[in-house]
C-alpha positions in Angstrom: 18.7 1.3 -16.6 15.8 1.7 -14.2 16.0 2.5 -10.8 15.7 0.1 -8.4 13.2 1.6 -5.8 12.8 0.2 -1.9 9.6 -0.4 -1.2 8.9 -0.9 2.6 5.7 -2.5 3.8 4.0 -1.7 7.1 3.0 -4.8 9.2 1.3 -5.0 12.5 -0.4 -7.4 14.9 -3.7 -8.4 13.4 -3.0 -6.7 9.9 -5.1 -8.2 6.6 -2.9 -10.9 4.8 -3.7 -10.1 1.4 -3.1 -6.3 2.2 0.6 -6.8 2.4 1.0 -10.5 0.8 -0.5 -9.4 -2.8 1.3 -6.3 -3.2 4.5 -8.1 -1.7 3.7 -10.8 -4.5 3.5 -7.7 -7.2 6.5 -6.3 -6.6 8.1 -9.0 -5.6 8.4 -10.8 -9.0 8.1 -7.9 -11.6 11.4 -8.1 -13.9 12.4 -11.2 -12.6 12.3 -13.2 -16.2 13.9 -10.7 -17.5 16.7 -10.3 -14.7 15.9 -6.6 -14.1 14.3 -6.8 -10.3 13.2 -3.0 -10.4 12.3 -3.5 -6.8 13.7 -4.3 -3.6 10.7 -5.6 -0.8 10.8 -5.3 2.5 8.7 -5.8 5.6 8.9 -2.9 8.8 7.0 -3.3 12.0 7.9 -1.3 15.6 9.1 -4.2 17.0 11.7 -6.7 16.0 9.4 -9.6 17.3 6.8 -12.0 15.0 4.0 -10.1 14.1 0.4 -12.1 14.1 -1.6 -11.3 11.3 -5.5 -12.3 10.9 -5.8 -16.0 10.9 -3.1 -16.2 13.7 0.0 -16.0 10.3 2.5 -15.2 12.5 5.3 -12.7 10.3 8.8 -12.0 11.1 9.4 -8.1 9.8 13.3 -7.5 8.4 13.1 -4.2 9.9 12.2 -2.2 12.7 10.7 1.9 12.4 14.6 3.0 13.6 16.3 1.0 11.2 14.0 0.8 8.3 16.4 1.9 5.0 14.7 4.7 3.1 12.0 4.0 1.0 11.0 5.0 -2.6 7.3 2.9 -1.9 5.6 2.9 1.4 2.7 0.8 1.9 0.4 0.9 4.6 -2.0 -1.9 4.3 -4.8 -2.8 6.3 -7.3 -5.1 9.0 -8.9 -4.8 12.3 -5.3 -3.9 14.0 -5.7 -0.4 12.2 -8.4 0.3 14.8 -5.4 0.2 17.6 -2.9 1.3 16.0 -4.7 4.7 14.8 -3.9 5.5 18.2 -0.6 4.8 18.0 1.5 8.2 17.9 4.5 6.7 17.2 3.5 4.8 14.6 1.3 7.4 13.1 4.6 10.1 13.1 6.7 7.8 11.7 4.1 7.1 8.8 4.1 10.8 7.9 7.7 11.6 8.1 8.6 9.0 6.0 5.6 9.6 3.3 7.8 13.3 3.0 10.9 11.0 1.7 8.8 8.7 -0.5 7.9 9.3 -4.2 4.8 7.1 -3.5 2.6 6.4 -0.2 0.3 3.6 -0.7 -2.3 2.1 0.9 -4.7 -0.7 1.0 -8.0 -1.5 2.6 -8.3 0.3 6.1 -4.6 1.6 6.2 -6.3 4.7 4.8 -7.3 5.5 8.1 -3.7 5.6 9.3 -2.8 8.3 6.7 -5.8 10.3 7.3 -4.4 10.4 11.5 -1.6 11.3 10.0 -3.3 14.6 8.0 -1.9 13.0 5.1 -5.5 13.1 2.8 -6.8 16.4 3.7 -8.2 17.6 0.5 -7.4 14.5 -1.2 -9.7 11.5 -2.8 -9.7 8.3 -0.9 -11.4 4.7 -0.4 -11.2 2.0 1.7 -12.8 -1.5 2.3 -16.8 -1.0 2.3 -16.8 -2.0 5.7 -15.0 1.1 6.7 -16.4 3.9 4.4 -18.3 5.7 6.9 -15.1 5.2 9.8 -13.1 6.6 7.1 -15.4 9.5 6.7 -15.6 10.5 10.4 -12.1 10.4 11.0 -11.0 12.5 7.4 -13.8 14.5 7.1 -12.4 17.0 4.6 -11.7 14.0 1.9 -13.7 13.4 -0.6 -14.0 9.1 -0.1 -15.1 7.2 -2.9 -16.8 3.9 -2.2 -17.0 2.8 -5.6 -13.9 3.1 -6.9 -11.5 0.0 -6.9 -8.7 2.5 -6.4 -7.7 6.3 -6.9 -4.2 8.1 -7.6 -3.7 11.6 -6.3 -0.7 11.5 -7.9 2.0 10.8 -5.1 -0.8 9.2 -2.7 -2.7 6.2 -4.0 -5.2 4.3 -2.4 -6.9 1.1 -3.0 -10.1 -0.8 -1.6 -10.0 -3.9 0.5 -7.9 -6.9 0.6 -7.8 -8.3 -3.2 -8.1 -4.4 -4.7 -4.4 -4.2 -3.5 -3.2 -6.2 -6.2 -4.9 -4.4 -8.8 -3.5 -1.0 -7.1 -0.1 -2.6 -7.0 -0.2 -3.5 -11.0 -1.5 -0.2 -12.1 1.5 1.4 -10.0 4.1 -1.1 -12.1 2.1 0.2 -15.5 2.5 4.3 -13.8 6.1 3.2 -13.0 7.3 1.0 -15.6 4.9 0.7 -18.6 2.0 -1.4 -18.9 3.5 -3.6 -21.0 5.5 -4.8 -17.8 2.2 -5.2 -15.9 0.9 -7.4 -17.8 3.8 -9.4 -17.7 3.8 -9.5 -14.4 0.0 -10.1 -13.9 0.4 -12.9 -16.5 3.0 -14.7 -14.6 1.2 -14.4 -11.3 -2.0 -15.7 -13.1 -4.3 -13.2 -12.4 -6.6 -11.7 -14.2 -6.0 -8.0 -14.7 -7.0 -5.6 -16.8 -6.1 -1.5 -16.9 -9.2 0.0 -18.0 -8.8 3.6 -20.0 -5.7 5.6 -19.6 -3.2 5.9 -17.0 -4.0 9.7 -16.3 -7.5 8.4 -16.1 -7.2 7.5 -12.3 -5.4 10.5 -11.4 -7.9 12.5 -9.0 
């Protein structure tokens, strides 16, 4: 039987929907026609209080940073509150003590600058939403950032573009985890139109 891996998702006061809803979505409902539920999703935030996303959504997180179980998954997603909180120390040190304990550390749209404060892509490939290439460049200045690339796998780091890229991120790490016949079952029930191009070891950087 397959593991059943945690996979905690960052949220924070004006974070990007679709940054933390799609891949939520993904591993959400993988296995679930078949009754195997190889995931367990779960929202963390610093404060146990309703988080307002863009668009005024407001979120209520399950956990807190102290009492977040440990995580297989961590994904940091992104929107205009990464600007704040990459000045956020706590939040920054909590990120990169928990990316030790994870297998994977994910992250979509303008997280990446998060993990790059936390030193966490020095010598690594990255991207990030076009709108933030050249940020993400100024603050991790010994990464190689790719603005053309969808998303890229350093093997336990992965990060994807902006916003809708997080899905396709998010399917390509069920295929790495689970097959990509699972994938595709997964994509097919959520309706969305995905394809894995090439190879799996393809994408690793």
């Amino acid at each position: 039987m397959t593991q059943r891996r945690n996979v905690a998702i960052l949220i924070f006061d004006e974070v990007e929907i679709l940054d933390f809803c799609g891949p939520y979505e993904v591993f959400g409902v993988t296995g679930k026609r078949n009754g195997s539920e190889p995931f367990n999703v779960y929202t963390v935030a610093e404060e146990r209080r309703p988080i307002i996303a863009r668009n005024q959504l407001s979120v209520n997180p399950q956990y807190t940073l102290l009492d977040c179980p440990r995580s297989h998954i961590l994904l940091v997603p992104g929107g205009f509150g990464t600007r704040r909180e990459m000045h956020n120390s706590a939040l920054i040190d909590w990120i990169k003590e928990r990316s030790q304990q994870a297998e994977l550390l994910l992250s979509v749209c303008t997280g990446a600058l998060l993990l790059a404060k936390a030193g966490l892509l020095e010598g690594l490939t990255a991207t990030t939403h076009h709108g933030a290439i050249d940020l993400l460049k100024q603050v991790a200045p010994n990464t190689q950032v790719k603005p053309d690339k969808r998303f890229v796998d350093n093997g336990s780091i992965i990060l994807s573009a902006g916003i809708s890229a997080g899905i396709d991120m998010s399917l390509y790490v069920v295929a790495k985890l689970l097959g990509e016949q699972q994938a595709r079952e997964t994509a097919e029930y959520m309706e969305y139109d995905w394809q894995l191009s090439g190879k799996l070891e393809n994408y690793l950087e």
